[in-house]
Phi, psi and omega in degrees: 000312179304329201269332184291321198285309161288336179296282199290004174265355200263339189273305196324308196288314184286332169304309160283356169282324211252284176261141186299163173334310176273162180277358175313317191250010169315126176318116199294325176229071199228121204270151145265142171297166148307317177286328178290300191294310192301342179280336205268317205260015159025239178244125156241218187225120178292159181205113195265031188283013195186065177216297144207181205297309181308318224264312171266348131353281180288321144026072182219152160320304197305334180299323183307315181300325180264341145315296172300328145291015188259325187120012202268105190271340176196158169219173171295049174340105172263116149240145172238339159297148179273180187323145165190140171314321176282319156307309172309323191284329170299324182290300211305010260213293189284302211271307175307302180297311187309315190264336149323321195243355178084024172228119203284149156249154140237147189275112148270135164249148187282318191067034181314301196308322182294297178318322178287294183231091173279119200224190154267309181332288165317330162258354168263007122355315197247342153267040128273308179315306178318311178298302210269006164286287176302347153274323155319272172343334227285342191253016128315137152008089176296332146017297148307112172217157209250113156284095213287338152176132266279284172254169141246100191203171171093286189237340158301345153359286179277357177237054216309309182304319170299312178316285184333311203260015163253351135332307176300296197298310145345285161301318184287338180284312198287337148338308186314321169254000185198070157343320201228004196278178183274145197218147200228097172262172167206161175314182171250194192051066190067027183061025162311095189318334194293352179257009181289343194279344159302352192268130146315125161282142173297170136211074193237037183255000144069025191039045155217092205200111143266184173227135135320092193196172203195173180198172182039045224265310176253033136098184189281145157270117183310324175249315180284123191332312179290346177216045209259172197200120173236279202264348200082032183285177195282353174285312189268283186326350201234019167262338193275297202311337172268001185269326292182299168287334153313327186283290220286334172273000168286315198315281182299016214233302168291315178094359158214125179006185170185172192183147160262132183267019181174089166245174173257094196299343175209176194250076190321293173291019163189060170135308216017079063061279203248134203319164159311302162304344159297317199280313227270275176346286179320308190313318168297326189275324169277342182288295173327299211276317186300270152024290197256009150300324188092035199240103157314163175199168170251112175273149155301073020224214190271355170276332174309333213248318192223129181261110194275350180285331181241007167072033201199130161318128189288109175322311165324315198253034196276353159273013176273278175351268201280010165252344184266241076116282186295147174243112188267000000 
């Protein structure tokens, strides 16, 4: 584990001797390692601007701009639609502006239909969208990299061989046109690190292959065992800290990397429960416990936080905000 930790800080060191510091300024054509990259994308944000409509409506640079002062290193591009000249025009939008401002994207698909019924039609479905992703894309920023899909939950739950082969398949079309971007699977059951030792590596992943997983993705529960959080006792601290060592022994196990594309501070979708001050707490702790795994991550999501109609930051939550966000 100790030697991985130096490899990748020994890439990290070489990386900023060679490209400047922000991802702003990033060689438009110079591939990242996984480990380089797992360094650059610190903390971020899930984000629904090319998600649902009011949200690409609303739309502007300045968020990107006020993200990146907020302390925001990437964020997450949630999609759920197929392919359109107007989606597309909206990403390239987005995506343009981010790397403009020192803010990494990553491109995500939810891929519903393939997760409700997974078959082949549906996966090659979700490996078409991917394709015609990656031929747009393909004379992008490596900066960019492709989450190939958002959870893996509802009935691929149960079909961990099925997940593996719609990867396979996946990653090998998406080679074709992009040998070296970064390509991001996750586990099944929500994206449960305990489930990374199940994942096939493609293989076509040509050593630019994170992994994806994620936890409190719809924020913590007072009673339930599996994600509860009250005061912070060392019992609710240790539901994080083993989850955390799952990833990092999958890590050293494989050789690639991981990041969370998603927790939560509270529990907004279901009671919103729990105080500012609570929140602000969870918050501090998970941001800290990641941080200092060295595991990046993305909270959930950008509406929680930021009012995009006016372009200004939610006054409540600016001690959440700034319990995720701020770097001690």
């Amino acid at each position: 584990m100790k030697k991985m930790v130096v490899a990748a800080l020994i890439l990290s060191l070489q990386a900023s001797a060679v490209f400047p510091a922000y991802a702003g300024e990033w060689r438009q054509d110079a591939a990242v390692s996984p480990w380089v990259y797992q360094s650059l994308l610190r903390r971020g944000l899930d984000v629904t601007w090319s998600e649902f409509p009011k949200q690409m409506d609303t739309y502007s640079e300045q968020m990107v701009k006020d993200f990146k002062a907020a302390g925001v290193s990437h964020v997450r591009i949630r999609v759920k639609d197929d392919v359109t000249p107007e989606l597309l025009y909206g990403l390239d939008r987005q995506i343009a502006d981010c790397l403009a401002n020192g803010i990494i994207p990553v491109l995500a698909y939810q891929a519903h239909e393939f997760k409700e019924n997974p078959c082949q039609e549906t996966m090659d479905q979700v490996t078409r969208w991917w394709q015609t992703m990656a031929e747009h894309f393909q004379g992008s920023s490596h900066l960019l990299s492709f989450d190939l899909m958002i959870e893996s939950s509802d009935a691929v739950n149960k079909m961990p061989e099925v997940l593996n082969q719609l990867y396979e398949q996946t990653v090998t079309a998406i080679r074709k046109t992009n040998p070296d971007r970064i390509i991001m699977i996750s586990p099944r059951l929500r994206s449960d690190p305990y489930y990374l030792h199940e994942l096939s590596i493609p293989t076509e992943h040509n050593g630019y292959l994170m992994a994806e997983w994620h936890f409190y993705a719809s924020g913590p529960d007072k009673t339930n065992e599996k994600k509860k959080w009250t005061t912070g006792t060392d019992e609710e601290k240790k539901l994080i800290t083993d989850k955390i060592s799952a990833a990092l022994e999958w890590q050293e196990q494989t050789g690639v990397p991981t990041w969370v594309g998603a927790w939560m501070p509270g529990n907004y979708n279901k009671g919103d429960d729990y105080s500012m001050e609570e929140q602000a707490q969870f918050a501090s702790y998970m941001a800290s416990a990641l941080s200092a795994a060295g595991i990046p991550f993305a909270v959930n999501a950008d509406t929680k936080y930021y009012d995009a109609g006016t372009c200004t930051w939610i006054d409540s939550m600016e001690p959440v905000v700034s319990a995720i966000f701020s770097e001690r």
